[in-house]
C-alpha positions in Angstrom: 0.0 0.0 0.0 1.4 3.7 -0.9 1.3 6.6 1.6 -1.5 8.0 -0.3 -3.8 5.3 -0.1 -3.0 4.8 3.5 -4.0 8.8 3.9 -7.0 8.0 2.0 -8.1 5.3 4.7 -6.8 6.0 7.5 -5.5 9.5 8.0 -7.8 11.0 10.1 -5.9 11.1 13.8 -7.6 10.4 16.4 -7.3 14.4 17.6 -9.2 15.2 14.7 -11.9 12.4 15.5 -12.7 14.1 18.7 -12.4 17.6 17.5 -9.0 18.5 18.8 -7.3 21.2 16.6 -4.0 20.4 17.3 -1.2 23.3 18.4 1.4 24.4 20.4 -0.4 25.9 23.0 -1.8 24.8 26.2 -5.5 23.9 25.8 -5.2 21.7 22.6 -2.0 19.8 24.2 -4.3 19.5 27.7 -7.2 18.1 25.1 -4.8 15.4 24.1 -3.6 14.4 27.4 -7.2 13.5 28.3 -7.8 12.1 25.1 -4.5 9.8 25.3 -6.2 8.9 28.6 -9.3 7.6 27.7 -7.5 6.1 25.0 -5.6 3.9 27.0 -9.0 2.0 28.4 -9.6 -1.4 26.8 -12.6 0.4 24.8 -13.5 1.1 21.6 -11.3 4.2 20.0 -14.7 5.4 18.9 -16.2 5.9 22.4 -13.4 7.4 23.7 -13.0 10.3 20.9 -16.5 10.9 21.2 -16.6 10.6 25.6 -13.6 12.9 24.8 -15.6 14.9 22.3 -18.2 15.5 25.2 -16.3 16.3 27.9 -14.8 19.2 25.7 -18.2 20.8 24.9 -18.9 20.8 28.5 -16.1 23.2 28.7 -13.5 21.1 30.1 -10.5 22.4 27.7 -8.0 23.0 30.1 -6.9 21.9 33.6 -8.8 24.5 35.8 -12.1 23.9 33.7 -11.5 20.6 34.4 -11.1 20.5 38.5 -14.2 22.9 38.5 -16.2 20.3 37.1 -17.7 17.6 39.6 -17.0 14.1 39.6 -20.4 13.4 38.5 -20.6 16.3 36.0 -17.9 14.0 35.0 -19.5 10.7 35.2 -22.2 12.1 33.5 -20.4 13.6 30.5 -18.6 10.3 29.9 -21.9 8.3 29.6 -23.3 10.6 27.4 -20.0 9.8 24.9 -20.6 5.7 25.9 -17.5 5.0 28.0 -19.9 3.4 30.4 -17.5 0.8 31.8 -14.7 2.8 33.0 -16.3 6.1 33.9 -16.8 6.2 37.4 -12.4 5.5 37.8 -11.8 8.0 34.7 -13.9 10.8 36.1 -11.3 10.1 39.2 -8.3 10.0 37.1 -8.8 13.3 35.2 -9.3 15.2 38.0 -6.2 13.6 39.3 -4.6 14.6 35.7 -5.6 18.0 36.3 -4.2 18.8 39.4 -1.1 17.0 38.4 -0.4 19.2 35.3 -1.6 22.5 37.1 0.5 22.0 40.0 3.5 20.3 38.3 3.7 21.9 34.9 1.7 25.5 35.7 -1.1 23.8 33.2 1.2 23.7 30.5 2.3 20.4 28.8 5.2 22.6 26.9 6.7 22.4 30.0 6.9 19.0 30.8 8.6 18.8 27.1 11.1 21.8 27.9 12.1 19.8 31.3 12.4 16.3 29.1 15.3 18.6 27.0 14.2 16.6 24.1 14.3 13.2 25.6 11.5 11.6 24.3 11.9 8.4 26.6 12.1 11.4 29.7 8.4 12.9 28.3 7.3 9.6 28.0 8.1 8.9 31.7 6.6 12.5 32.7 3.2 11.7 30.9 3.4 8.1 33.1 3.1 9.7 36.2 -0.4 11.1 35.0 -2.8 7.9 36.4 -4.8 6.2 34.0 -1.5 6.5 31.1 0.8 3.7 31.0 3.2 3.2 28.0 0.1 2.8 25.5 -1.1 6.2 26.4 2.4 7.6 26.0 2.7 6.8 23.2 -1.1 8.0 21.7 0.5 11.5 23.1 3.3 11.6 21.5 2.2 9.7 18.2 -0.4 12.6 17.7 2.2 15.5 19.4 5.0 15.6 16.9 3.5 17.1 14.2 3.3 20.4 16.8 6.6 19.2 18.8 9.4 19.0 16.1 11.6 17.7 19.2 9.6 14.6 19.1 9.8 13.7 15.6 10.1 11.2 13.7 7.9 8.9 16.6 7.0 5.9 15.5 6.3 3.3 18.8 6.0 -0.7 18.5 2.0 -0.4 17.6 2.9 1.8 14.4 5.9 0.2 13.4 3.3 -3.5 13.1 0.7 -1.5 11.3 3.4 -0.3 8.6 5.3 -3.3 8.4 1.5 -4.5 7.4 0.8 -2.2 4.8 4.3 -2.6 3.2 6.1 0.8 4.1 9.4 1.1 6.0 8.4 0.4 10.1 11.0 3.3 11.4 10.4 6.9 12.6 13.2 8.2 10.2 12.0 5.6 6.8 8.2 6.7 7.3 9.6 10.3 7.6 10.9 10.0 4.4 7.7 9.4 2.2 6.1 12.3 3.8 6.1 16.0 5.1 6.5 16.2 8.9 2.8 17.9 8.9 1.5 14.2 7.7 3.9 12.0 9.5 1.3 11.9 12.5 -1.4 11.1 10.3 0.7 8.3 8.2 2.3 7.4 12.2 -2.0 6.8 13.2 -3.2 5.4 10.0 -0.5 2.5 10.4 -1.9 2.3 13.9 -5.3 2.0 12.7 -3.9 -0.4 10.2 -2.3 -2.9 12.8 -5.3 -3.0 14.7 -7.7 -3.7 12.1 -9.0 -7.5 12.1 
């Protein structure tokens, strides 16, 4: 399969699926750290961009929103989007999220990047200490993050690399980088994703 038919599939990320308008500035990157979060549940990738997609039009788009919302406000917000099974822990965990980047990184992700001094495997380990992200929603962040943090680029985790071994490209950060701008390489890193988890 060529880049472009991959694009054609699969290139929506799954920031744009739940409305995210990805930048370099602290709201949007806050948006992805809750969407890597629900993310990481063993749930469909549908629910969780649209739970995501809900919590967002309640307001929720950046840490403070967030911790002024109630648990149940919470709860409530994630049922609407379906994440029924997990969303009495989640509404938990992004409260605890919220007061961990407000108090840690001043509700700004860029600073959790700026401390990592371009270490990906150091960012990696910051955005573990959030509960409810282990390695899998590490790597949803910074899969979807390069394309706004050029330190982070070209990311391509274990999941990706499968999905375009699969489709017949080259399964490193640098070989993918090759075939495309680095504007699309988080869209060609998610579509192989998409691709290695298709049936």
């Amino acid at each position: 399969m060529d880049v472009a038919t991959l694009l054609d599939r699969h290139g929506t990320t799954y920031a744009e699926e739940a409305g995210i308008t990805l930048r370099d500035r602290p709201s949007p990157l806050w948006q992805l750290l809750v969407l890597s979060l629900l993310l990481s549940a063993r749930i469909d990738a549908g629910i969780a961009t649209g739970s995501a997609r809900e919590l967002f039009r309640a307001g929720w788009r950046t840490p403070q929103r967030m911790r002024d919302s109630t648990w149940q406000q919470r709860v409530e917000a994630l049922g609407r989007g379906g994440y029924r099974r997990y969303d009495e822990r989640t509404a938990t965990q992004l409260a605890e999220a919220a007061d961990l980047v407000t108090d840690r990184w001043r509700g700004d992700l860029r600073r959790l990047r700026d401390a990592a001094d371009g270490d990906v495997d150091a960012m990696a380990s910051s955005l573990r200490e959030v509960k409810g992200i282990g390695p899998a929603g590490a790597s949803i962040f910074l899969r979807e993050v390069q394309g706004v943090w050029p330190s982070v680029a070209p990311y391509v985790d274990d999941l990706a690399a499968r999905g375009a071994e699969r489709a017949g490209l080259p399964h490193t950060g640098p070989g993918l980088a090759r075939h495309v701008g680095s504007e699309d390489l988080p869209r060609v890193v998610v579509a192989c994703v998409r691709v290695a988890l298709e049936r």
